[in-house]
C-alpha positions as CSV (number, residue, x, y, z in Angstrom):
1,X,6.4,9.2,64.0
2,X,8.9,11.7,64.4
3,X,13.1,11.1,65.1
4,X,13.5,10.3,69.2
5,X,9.9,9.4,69.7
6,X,8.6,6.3,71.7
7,X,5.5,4.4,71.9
8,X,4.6,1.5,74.4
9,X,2.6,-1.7,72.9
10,X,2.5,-5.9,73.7
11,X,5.1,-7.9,71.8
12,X,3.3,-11.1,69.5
13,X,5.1,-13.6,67.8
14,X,2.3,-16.0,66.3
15,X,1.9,-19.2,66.2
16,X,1.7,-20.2,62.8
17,X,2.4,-18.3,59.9
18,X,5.6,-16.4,61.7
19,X,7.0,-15.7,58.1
20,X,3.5,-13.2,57.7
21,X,3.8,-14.3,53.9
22,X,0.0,-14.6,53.8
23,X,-2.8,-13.2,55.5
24,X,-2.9,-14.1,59.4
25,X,-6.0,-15.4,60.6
26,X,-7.4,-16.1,64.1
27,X,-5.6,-19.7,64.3
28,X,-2.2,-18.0,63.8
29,X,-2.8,-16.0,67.4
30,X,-4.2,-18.9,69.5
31,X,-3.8,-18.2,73.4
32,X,-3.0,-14.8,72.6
33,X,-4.9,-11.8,72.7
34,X,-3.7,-9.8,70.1
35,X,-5.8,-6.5,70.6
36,X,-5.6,-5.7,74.5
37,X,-8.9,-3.6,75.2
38,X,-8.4,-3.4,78.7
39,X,-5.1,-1.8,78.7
40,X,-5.4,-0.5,74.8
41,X,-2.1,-1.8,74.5
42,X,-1.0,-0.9,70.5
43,X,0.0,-4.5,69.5
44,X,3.8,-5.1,67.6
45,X,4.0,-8.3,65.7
46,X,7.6,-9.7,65.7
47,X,8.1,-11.4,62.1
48,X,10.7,-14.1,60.7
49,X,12.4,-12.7,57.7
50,X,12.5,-14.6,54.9
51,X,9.9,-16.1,52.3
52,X,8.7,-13.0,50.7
53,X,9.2,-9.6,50.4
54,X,8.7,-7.3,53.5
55,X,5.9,-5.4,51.3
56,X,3.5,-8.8,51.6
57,X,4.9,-9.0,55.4
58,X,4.2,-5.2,56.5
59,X,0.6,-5.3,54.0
60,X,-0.3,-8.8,55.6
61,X,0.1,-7.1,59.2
62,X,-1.9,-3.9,58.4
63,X,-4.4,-5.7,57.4
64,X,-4.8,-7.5,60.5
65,X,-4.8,-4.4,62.1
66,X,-1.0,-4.2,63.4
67,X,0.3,-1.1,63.7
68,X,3.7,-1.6,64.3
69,X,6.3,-5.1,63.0
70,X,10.2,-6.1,63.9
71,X,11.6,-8.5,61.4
72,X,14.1,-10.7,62.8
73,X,16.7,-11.8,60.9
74,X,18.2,-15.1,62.7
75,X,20.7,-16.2,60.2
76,X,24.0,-16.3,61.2
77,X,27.0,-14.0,59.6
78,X,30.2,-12.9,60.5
79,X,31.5,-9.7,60.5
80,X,34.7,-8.3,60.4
């Protein structure tokens, strides 16, 4: 995607298995509808950092068909 581009999608942050350090399954979306088909909404997985490396994360997404991932990084630091 080229500099200064944008792209709308539907935030997920599942339910089990937030870490994505193995492959996601249907459980780890329950009562969310991952892939939108009525408004073909590009889904964006939200992921926790930590656990392994983001190769196994980013892989473990594509593979369930996300095309797009923000890892959050929670822990706390201080800067000067």
């Amino acid at each position: 995607m080229p500099y200064g581009s944008s792209f709308e999608g539907k935030l997920h942050y599942p339910v089990s298995n937030r870490d994505a350090c193995s492959k996601f399954t249907p459980s780890d979306f329950e009562n969310d509808m991952i892939f939108d088909e009525v408004k073909d909404m590009t889904p964006i997985l939200l992921i926790d950092h930590g656990g392994c490396t983001h190769y196994e994360k980013i892989t473990n997404a594509q593979e369930a068909g996300i095309n797009a991932a923000i890892l959050i990084d929670d822990s706390a630091e201080e800067y000067n």
